[in-house]
N, C-alpha and C positions, 0 to 999 in steps of 0.2 A: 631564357634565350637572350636576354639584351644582356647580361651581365656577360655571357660567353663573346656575345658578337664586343663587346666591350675591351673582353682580355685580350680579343685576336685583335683587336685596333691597335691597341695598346704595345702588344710584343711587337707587332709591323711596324710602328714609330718608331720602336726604342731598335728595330735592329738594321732598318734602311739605312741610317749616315754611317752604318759600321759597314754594312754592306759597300758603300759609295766610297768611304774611306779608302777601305782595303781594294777596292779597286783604283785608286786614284793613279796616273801617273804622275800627274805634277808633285804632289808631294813624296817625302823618301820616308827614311828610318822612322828618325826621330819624332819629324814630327808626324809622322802617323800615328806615333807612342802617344803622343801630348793629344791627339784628335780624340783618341780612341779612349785615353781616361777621364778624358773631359766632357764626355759624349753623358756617361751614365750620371754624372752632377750637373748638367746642365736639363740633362731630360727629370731628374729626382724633383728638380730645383722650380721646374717648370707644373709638375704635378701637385706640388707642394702649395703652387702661388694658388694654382685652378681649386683645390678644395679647399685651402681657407677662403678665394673667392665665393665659393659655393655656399659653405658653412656664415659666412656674412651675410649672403643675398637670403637664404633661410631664414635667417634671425629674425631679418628686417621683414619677412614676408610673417612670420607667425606673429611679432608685434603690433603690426598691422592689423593682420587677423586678428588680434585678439583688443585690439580699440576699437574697429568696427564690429564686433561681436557684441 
């Protein structure tokens, strides 16, 4: 169940600033073009930093573990 409530967090992050985007007035064409491609590498890019954050904090916890063990 947490991995589903996970995935629906997840698609609702990555599809809200597209959503807001493509409503925007202020912005026009173009740069809605440059919003909209920069959106999926800037969210990739954000996911990427979070699981090697994860994948370090780990590390550091089963070394731990395994000195006071």
């Amino acid at each position: 169940m947490l991995v589903v409530l996970l995935l629906v967090t997840t698609i609702c992050a990555y599809l809200i600033p597209l959503g807001v985007i493509a409503n925007s007035k202020r912005t026009r064409g173009h740069e809605k073009k440059l919003l909209a491609y920069g959106n999926p590498y800037f969210f990739m890019g954000c996911l990427t930093a979070l699981r090697h954050r994860c994948t370090t904090l780990s590390q550091t916890n089963a070394k731990t573990s395994a000195q006071a063990g």
